[in-house]
VEXSEFI-886451 format. One record per residue: residue in one letter; x, y, z of N, C-alpha, C in turn. Coordinates in Angstrom, 2 decimals, always signed. Layout:
BEGIN
ATOM;A;X;Y;Z;X;Y;Z;X;Y;Z
...
END
This chain:
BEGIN
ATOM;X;+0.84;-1.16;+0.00;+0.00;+0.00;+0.00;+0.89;+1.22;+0.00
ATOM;X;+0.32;+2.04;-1.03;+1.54;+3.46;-0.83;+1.10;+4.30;+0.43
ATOM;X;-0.24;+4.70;-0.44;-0.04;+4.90;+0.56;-0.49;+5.63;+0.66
ATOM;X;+0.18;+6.30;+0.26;-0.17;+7.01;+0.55;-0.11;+7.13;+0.30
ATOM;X;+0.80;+6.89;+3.47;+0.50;+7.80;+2.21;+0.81;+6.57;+0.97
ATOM;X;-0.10;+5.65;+1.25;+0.08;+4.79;+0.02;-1.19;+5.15;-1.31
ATOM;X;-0.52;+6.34;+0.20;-0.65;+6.82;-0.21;-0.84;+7.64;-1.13
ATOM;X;-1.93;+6.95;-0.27;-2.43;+7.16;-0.24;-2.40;+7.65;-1.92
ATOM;X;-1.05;+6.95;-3.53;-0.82;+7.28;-4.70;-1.70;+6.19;-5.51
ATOM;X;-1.89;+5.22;-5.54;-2.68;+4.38;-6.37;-4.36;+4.57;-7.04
ATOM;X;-5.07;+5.02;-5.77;-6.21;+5.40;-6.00;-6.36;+6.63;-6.36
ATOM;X;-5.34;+7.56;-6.81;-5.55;+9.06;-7.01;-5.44;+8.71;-9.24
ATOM;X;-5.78;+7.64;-9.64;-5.94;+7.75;-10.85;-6.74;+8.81;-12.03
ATOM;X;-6.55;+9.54;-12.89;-7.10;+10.36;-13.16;-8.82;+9.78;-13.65
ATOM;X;-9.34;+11.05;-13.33;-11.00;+10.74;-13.90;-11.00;+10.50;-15.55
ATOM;X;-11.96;+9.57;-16.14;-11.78;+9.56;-17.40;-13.06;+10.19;-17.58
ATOM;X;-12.74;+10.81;-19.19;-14.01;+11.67;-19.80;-14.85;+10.86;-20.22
ATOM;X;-15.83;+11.15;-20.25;-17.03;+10.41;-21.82;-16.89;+11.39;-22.71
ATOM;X;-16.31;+11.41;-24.34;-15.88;+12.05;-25.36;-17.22;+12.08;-26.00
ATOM;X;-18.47;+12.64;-26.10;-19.51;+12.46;-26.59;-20.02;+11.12;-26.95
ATOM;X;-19.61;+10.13;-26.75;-20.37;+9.10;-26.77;-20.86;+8.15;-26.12
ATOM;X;-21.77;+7.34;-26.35;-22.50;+6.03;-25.29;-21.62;+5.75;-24.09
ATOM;X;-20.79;+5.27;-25.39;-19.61;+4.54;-24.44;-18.34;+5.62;-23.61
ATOM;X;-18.66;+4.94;-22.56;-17.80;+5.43;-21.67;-16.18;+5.10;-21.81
ATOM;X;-15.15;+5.54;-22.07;-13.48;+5.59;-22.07;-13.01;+4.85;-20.96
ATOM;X;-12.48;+4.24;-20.89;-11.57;+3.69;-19.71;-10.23;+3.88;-19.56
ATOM;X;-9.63;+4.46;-18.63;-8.03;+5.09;-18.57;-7.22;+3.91;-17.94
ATOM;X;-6.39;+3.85;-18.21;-5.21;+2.78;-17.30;-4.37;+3.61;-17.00
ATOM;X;-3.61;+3.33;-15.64;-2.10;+3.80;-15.22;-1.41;+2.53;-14.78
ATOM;X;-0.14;+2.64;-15.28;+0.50;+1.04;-14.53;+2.03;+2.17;-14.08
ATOM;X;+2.32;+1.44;-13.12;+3.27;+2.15;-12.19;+4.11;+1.08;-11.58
ATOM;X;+5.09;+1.64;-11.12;+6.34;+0.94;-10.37;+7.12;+1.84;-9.69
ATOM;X;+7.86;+1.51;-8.52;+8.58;+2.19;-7.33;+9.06;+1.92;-6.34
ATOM;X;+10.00;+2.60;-5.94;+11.12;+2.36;-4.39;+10.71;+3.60;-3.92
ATOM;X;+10.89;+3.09;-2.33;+10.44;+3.91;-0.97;+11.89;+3.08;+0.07
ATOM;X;+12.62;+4.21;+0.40;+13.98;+3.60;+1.41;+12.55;+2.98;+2.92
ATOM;X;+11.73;+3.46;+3.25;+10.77;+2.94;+4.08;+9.11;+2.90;+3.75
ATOM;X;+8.54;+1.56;+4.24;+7.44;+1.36;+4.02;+6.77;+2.32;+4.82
ATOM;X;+6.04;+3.46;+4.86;+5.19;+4.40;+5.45;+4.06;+4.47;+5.18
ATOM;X;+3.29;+4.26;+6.51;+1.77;+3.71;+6.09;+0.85;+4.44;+7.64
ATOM;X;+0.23;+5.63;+6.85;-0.01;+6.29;+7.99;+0.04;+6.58;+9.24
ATOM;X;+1.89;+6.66;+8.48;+2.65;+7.33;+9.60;+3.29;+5.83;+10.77
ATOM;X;+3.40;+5.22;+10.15;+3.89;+3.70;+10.82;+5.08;+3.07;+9.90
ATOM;X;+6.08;+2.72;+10.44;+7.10;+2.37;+9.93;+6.68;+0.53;+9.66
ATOM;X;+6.14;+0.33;+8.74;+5.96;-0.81;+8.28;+7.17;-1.85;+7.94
ATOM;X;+8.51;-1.24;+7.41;+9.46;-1.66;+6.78;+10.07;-1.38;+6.03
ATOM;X;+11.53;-1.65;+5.51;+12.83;-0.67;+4.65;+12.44;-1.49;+3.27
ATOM;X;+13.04;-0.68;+2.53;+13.21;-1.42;+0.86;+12.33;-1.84;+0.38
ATOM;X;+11.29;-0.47;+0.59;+9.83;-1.56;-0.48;+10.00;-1.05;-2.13
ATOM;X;+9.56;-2.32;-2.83;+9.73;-2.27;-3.75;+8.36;-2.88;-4.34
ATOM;X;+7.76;-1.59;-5.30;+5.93;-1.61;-5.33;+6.16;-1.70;-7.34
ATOM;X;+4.51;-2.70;-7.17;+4.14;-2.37;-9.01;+2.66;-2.27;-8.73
ATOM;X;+1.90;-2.19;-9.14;+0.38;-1.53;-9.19;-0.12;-1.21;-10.63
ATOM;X;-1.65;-1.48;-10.86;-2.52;-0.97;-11.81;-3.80;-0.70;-12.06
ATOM;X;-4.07;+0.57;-12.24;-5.57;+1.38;-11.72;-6.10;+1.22;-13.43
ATOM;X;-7.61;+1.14;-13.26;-8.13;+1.93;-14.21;-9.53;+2.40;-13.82
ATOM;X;-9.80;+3.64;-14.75;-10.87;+4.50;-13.76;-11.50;+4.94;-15.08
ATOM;X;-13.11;+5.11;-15.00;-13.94;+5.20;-15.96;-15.04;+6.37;-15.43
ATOM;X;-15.77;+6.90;-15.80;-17.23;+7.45;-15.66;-18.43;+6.80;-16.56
ATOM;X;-19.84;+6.56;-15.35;-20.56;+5.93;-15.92;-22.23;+6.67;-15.21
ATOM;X;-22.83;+7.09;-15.91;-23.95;+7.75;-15.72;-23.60;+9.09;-14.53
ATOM;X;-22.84;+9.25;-14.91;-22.41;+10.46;-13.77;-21.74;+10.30;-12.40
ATOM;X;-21.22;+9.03;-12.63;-20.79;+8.25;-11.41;-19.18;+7.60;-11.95
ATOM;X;-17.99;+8.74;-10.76;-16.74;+8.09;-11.49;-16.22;+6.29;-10.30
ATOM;X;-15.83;+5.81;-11.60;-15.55;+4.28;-11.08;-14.38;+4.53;-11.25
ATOM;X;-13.31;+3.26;-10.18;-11.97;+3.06;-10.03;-11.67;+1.99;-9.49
ATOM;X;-10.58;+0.85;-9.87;-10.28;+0.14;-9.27;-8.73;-0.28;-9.86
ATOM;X;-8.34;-0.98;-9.03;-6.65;-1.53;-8.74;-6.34;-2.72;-8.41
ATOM;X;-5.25;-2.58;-8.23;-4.05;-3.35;-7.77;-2.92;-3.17;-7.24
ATOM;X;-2.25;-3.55;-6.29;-0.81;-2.44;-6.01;-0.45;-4.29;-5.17
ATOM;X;+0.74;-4.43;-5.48;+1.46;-5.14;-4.87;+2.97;-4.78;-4.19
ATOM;X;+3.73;-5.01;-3.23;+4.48;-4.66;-2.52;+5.66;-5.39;-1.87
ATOM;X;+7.07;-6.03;-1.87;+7.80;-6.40;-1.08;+8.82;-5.38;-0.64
ATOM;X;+8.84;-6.04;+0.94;+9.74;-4.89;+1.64;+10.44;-5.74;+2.93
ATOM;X;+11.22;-5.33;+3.84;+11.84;-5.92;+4.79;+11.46;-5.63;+6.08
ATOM;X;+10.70;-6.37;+6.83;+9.37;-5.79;+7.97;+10.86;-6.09;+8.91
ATOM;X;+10.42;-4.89;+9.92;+11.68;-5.17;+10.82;+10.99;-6.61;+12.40
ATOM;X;+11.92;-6.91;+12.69;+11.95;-8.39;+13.68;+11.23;-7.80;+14.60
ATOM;X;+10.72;-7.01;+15.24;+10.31;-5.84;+16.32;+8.61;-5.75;+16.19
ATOM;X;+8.48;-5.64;+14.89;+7.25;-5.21;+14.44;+6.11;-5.63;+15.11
ATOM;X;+5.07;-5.78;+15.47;+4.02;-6.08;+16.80;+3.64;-7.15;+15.97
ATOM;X;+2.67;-7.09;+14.97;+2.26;-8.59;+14.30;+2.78;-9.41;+13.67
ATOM;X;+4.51;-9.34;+13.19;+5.60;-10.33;+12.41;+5.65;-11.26;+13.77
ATOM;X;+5.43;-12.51;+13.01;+6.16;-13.60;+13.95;+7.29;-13.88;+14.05
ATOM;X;+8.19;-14.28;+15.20;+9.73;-14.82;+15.46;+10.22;-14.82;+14.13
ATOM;X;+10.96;-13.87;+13.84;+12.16;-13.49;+13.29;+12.16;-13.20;+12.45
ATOM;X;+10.29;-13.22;+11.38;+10.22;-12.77;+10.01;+10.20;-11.50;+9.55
ATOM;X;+11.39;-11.59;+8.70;+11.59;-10.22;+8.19;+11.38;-9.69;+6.53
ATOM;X;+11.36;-11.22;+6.09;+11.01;-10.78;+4.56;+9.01;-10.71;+4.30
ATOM;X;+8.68;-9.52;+4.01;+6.92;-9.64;+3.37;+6.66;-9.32;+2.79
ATOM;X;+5.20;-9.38;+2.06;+5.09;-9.43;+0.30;+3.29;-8.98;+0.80
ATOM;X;+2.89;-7.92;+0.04;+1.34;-7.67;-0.03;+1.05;-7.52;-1.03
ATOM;X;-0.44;-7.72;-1.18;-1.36;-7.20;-2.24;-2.35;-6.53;-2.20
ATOM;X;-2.55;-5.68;-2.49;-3.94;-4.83;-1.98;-4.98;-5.05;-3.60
ATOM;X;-5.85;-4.86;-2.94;-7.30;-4.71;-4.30;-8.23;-3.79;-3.81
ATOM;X;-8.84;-2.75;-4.38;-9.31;-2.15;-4.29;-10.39;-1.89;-5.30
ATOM;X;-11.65;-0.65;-4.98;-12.44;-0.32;-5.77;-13.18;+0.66;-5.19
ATOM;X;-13.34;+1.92;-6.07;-14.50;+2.98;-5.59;-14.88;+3.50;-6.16
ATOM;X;-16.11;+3.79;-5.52;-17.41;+5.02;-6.40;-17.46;+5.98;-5.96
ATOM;X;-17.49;+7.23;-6.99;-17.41;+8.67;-6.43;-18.21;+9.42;-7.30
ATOM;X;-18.66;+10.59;-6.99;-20.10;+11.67;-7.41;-19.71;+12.96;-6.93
ATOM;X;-19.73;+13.73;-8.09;-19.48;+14.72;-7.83;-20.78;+15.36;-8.03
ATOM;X;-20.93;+16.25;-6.42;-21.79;+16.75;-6.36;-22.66;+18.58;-6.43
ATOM;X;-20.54;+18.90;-6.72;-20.78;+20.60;-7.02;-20.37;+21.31;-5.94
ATOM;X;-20.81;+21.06;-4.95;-20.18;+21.47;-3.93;-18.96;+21.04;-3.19
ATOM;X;-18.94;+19.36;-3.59;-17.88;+18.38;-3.07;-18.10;+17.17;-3.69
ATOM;X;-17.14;+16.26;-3.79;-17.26;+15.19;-4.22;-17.33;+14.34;-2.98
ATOM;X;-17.59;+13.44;-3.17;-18.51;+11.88;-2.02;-17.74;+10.57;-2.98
ATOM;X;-16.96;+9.89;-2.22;-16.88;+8.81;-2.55;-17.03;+7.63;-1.27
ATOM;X;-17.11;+6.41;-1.99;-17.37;+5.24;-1.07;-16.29;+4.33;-1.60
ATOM;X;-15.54;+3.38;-0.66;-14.60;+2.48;-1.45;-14.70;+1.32;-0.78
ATOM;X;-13.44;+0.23;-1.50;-13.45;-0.88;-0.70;-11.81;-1.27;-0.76
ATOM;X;-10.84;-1.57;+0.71;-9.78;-2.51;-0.16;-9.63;-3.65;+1.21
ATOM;X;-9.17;-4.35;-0.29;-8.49;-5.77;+0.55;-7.10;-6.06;+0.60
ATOM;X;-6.79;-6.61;+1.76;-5.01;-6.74;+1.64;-4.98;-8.23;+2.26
ATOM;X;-3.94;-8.28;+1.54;-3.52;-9.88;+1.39;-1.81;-10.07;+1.61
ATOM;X;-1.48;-10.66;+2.57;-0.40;-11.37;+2.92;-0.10;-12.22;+2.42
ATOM;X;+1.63;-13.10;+2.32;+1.95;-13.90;+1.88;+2.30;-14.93;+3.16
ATOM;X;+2.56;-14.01;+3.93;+3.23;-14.82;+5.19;+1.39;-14.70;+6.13
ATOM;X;+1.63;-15.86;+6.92;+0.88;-16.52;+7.93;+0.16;-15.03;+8.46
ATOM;X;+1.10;-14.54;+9.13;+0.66;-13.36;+10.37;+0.58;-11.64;+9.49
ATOM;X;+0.10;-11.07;+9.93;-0.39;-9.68;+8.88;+1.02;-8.54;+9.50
ATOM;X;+1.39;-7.75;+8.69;+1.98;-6.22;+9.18;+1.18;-5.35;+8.98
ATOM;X;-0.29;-5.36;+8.81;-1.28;-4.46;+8.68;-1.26;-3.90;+10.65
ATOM;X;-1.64;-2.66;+10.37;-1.39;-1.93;+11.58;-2.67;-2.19;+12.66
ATOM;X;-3.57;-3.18;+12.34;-5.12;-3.20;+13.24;-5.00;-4.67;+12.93
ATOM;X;-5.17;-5.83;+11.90;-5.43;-7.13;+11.72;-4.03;-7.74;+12.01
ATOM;X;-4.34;-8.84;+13.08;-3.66;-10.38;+12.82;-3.63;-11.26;+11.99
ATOM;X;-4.44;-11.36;+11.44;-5.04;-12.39;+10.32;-3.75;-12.06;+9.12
ATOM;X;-4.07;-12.97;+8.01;-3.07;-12.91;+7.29;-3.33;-12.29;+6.04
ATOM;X;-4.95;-11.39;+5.92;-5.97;-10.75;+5.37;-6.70;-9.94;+6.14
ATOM;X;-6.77;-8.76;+5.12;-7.78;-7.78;+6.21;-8.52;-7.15;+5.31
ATOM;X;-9.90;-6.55;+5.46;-10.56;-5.58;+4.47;-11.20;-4.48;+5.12
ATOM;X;-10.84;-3.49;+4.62;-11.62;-2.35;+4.77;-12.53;-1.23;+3.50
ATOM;X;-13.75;-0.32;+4.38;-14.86;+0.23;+3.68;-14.41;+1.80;+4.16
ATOM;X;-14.49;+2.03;+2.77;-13.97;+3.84;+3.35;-14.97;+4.94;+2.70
ATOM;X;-15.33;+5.82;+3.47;-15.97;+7.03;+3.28;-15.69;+8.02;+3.08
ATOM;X;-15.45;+9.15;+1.49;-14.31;+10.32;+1.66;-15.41;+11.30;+1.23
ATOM;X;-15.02;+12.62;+1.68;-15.63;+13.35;+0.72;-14.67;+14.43;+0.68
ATOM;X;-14.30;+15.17;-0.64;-13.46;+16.10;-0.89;-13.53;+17.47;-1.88
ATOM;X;-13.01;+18.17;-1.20;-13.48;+20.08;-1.99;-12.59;+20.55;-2.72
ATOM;X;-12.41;+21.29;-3.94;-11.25;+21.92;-3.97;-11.50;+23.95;-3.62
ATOM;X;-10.57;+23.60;-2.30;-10.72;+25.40;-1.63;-10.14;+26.53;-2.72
ATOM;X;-9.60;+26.03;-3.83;-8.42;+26.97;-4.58;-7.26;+26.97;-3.95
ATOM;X;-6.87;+27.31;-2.71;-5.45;+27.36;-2.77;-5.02;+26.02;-2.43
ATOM;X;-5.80;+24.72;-2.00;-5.87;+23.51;-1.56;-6.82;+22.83;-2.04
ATOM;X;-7.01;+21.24;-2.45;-7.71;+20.35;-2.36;-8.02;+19.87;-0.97
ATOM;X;-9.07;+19.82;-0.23;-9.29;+18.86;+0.66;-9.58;+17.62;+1.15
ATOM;X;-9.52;+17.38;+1.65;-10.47;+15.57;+2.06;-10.43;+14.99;+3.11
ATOM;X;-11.49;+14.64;+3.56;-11.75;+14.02;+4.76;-12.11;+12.25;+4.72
ATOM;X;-11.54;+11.52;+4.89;-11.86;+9.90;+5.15;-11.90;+9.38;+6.05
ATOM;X;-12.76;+8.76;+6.29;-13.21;+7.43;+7.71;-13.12;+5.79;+6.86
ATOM;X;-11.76;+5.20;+7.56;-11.78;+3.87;+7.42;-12.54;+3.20;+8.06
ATOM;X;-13.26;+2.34;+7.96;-13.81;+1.28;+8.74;-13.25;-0.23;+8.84
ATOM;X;-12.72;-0.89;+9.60;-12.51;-2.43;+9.43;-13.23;-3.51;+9.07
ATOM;X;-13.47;-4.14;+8.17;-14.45;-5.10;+8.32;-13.67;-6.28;+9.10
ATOM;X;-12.41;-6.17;+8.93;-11.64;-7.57;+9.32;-10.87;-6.84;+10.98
ATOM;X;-10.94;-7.56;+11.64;-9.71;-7.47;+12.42;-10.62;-6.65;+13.74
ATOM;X;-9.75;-5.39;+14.25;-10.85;-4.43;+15.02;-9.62;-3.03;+14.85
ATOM;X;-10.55;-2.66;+13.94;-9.63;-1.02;+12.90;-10.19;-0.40;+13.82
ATOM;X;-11.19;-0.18;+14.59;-12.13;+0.89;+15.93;-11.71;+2.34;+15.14
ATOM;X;-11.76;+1.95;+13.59;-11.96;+3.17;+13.03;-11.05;+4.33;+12.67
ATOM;X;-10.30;+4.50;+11.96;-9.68;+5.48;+11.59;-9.94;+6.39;+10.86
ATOM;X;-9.43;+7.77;+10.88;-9.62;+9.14;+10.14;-8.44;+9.55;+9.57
ATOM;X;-8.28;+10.36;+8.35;-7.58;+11.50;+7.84;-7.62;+12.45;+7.13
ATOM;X;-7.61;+13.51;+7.39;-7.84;+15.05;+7.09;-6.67;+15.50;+6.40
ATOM;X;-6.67;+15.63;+5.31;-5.31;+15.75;+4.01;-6.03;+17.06;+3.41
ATOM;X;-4.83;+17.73;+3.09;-4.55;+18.77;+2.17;-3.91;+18.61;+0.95
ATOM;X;-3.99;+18.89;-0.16;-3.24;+18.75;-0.98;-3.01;+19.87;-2.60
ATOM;X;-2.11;+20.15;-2.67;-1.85;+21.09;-3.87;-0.43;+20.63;-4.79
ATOM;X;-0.88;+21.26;-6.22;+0.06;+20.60;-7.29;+0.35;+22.25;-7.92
ATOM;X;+1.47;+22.51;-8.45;+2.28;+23.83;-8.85;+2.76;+23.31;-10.32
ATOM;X;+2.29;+23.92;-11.31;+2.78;+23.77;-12.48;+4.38;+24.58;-12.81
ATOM;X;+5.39;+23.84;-12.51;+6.71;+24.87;-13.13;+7.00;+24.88;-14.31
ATOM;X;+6.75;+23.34;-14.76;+7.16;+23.43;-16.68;+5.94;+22.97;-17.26
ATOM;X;+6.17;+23.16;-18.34;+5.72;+22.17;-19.55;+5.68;+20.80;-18.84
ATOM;X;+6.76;+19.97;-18.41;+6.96;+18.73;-17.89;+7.22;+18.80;-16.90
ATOM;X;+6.81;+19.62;-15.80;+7.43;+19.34;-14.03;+6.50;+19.96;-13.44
ATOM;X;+6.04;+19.46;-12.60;+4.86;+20.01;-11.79;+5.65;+19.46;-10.26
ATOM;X;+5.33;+20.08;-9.47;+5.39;+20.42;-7.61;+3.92;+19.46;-7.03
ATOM;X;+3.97;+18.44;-6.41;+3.08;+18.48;-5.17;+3.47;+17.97;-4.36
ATOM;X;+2.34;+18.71;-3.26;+2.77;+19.13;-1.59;+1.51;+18.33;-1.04
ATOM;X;+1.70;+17.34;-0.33;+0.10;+17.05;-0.04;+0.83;+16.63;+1.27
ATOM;X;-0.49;+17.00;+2.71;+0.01;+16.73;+4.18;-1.42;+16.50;+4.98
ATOM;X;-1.41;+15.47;+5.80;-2.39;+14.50;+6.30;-2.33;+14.33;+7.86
ATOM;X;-3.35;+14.42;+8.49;-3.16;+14.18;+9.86;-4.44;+12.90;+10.44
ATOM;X;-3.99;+11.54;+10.84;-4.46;+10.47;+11.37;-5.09;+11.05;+12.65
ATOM;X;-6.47;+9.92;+12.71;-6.97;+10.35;+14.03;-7.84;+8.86;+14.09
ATOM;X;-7.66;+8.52;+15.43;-8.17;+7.16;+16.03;-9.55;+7.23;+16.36
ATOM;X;-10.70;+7.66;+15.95;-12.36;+7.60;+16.30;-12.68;+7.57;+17.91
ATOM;X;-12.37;+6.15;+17.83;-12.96;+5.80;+19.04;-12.31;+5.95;+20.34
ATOM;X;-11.09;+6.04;+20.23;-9.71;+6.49;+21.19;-9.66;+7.66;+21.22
ATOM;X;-10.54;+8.93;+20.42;-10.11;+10.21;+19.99;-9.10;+10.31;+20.95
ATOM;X;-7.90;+9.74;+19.49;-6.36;+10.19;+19.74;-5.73;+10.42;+18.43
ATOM;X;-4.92;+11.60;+18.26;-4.09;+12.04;+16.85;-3.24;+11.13;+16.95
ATOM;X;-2.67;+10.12;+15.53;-2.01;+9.47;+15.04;-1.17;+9.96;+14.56
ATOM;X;-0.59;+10.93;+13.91;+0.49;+11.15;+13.02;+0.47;+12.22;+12.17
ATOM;X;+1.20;+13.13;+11.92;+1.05;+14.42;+10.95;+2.50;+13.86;+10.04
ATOM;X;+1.52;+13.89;+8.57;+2.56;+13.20;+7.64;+2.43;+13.99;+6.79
ATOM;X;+3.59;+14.58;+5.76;+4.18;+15.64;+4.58;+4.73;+14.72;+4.00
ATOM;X;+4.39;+14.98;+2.56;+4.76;+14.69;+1.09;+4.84;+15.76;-0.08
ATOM;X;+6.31;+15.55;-0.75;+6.71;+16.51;-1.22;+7.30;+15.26;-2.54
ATOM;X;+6.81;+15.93;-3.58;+6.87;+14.97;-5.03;+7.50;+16.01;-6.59
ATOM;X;+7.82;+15.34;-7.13;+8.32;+15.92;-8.54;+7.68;+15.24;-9.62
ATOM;X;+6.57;+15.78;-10.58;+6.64;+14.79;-11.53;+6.96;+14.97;-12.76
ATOM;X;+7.78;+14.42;-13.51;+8.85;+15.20;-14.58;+8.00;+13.84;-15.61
ATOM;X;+7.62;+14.55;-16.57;+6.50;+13.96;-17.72;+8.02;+14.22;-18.97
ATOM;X;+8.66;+12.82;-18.93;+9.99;+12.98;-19.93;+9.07;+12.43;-20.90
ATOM;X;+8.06;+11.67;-21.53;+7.56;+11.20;-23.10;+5.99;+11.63;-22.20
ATOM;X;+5.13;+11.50;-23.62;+3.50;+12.11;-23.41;+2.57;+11.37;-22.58
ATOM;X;+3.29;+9.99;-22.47;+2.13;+9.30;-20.92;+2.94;+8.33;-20.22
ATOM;X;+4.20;+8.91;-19.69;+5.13;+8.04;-18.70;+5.54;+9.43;-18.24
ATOM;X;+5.66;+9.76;-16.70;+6.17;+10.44;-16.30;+6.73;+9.55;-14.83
ATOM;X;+7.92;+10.59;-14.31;+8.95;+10.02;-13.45;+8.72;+11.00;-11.96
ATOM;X;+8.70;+10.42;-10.95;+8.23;+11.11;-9.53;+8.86;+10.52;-8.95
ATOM;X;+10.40;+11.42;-8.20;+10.82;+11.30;-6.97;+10.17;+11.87;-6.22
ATOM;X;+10.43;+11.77;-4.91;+9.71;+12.06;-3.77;+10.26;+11.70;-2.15
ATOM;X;+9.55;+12.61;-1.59;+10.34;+12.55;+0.03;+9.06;+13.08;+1.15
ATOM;X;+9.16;+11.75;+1.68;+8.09;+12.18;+2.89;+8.51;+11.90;+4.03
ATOM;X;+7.93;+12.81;+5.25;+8.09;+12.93;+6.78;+7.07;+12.85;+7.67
ATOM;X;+7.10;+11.62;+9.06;+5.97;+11.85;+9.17;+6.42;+12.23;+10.80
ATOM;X;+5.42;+12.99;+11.61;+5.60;+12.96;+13.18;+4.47;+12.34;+14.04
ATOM;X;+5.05;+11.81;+14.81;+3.84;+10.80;+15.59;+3.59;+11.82;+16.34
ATOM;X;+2.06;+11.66;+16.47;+1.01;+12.54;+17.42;+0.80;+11.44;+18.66
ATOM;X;+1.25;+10.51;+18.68;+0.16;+9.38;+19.66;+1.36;+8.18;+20.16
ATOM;X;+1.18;+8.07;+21.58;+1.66;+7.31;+22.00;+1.09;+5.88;+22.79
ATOM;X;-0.67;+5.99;+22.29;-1.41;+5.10;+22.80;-1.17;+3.40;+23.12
ATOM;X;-1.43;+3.51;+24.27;-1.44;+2.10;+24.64;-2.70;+1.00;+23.86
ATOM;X;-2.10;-0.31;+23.59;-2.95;-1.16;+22.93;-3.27;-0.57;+21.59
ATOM;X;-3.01;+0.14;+20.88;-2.85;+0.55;+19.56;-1.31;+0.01;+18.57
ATOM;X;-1.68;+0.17;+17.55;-0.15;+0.07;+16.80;+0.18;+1.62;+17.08
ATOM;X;-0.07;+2.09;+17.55;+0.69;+3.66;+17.91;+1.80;+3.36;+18.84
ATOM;X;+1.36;+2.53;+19.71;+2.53;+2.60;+20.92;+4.11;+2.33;+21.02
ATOM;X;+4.45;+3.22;+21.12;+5.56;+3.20;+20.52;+6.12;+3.90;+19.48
ATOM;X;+4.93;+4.45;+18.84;+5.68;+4.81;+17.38;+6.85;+6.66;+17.64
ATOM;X;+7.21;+6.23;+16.54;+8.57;+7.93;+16.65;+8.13;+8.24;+14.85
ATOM;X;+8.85;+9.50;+14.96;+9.45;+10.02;+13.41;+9.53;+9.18;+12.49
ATOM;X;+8.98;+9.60;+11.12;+9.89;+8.63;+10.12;+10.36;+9.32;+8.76
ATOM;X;+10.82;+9.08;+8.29;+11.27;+9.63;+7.08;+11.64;+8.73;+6.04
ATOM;X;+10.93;+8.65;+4.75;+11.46;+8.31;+3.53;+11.65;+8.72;+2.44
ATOM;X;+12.28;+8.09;+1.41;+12.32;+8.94;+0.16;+12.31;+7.70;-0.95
ATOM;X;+12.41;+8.21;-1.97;+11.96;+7.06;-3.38;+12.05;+7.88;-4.81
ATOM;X;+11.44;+6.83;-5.40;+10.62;+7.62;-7.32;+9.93;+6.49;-7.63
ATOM;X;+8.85;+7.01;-8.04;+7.92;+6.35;-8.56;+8.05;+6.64;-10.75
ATOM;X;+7.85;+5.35;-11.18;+7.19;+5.57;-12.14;+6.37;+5.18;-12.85
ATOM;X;+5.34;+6.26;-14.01;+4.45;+6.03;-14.12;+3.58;+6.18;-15.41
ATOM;X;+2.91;+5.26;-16.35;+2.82;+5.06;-17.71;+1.02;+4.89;-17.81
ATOM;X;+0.50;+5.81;-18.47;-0.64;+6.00;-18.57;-1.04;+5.48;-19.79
ATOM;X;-2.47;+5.24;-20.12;-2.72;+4.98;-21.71;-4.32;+5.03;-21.56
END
């Protein structure tokens, strides 16, 4: 999961048009990428992930559709609360899908993802299991000088007791081929009302041919929460960096 902040990048696929006709267009993005750390709202998941993923996103009676794939290996550290005795190599898959409506004032979406382990025991930050799924609720504005958005995870698997994040986000056109975004997110536990994490992302995306462009990137996150019986406990600072790339059609 990016992530974001697997970011919270997979599901941000562009909307496709309907070009005057019946039929609705379908867009693909297929992508690939390194992250020196797995960062997953604001949780040090693990070093050396190495991600491939593929979205495609349509509009259909006024209703935009999206769905994926993102797969992931990385090196979960021996420490980690749900790795069992001594496993350090793990491998995910996430699947996903959502519906969103724009409604003029804001857009409303509803989603779904599933994550899937290779190993026995989960590094998902709420499930043991070796599978977990969650149902998410967003709705998002654009203020002009910011995009907004607000999301509530729900667990179906495990006991998620609910998570939130309140993200900002803006993109700066410098070239022809380089655009700036800044997008920054703050976690919040529902039912614990306790802050999780204030996480910054700072990206480049340099469009070298007309539908592959190249995104390094560097994110920071600071733990808000030191809660007991949470995957919070414990948590500190993290910092990673990477490039993603990424081929549209």
């Amino acid at each position: 999961m990016q992530n974001y902040c697997k970011t919270i990048g997979a599901m941000a696929a562009a909307s496709a048009l309907v070009a005057g006709t019946a039929k609705a267009e379908v867009e693909y993005e297929m992508h690939t990428g390194y992250s020196s750390e797995y960062l997953f709202r604001g949780l040090d998941l693990g070093d050396h992930l190495i991600e491939a993923g593929v979205d495609a996103s349509t509009e259909w009676n006024g209703l935009g559709l999206s769905a994926g794939a993102w797969y992931g290996s990385f090196d979960a550290p021996k420490n980690i609360r749900f790795v069992g005795n001594g496993q350090v190599d793990n491998d995910e898959l996430d699947l996903y899908a959502e519906v969103s409506k724009d409604l003029g004032f804001l857009k409303a979406s509803v989603g779904y993802i599933y994550y899937e382990y290779a190993q026995a025991t989960s590094n998902h930050f709420y499930s043991k299991n070796s599978n977990a799924q969650e149902v998410y609720f967003g709705i998002s504005r654009d203020l002009g000088f910011a995009e907004a958005s607000l999301t509530y995870y729900w667990g179906v698997m495990g006991d998620n007791d609910g998570y939130s994040e309140l993200a900002l986000a803006k993109s700066f056109e410098l070239s022809q081929c380089l655009n700036l975004n800044v997008g920054t997110n703050v976690g919040y536990l529902v039912e614990q009302g306790d802050f999780t994490a204030w996480t910054t992302k700072v990206s480049l995306d340099y469009g070298f041919a007309e539908h592959a462009k190249l995104s390094p990137f560097a994110a920071v996150s600071f733990a808000l929460s030191d809660e007991d019986n949470t995957a919070y406990e414990g948590s500190g600072n993290e910092f990673t960096a990477g490039a993603m790339l990424s081929v549209s059609f």
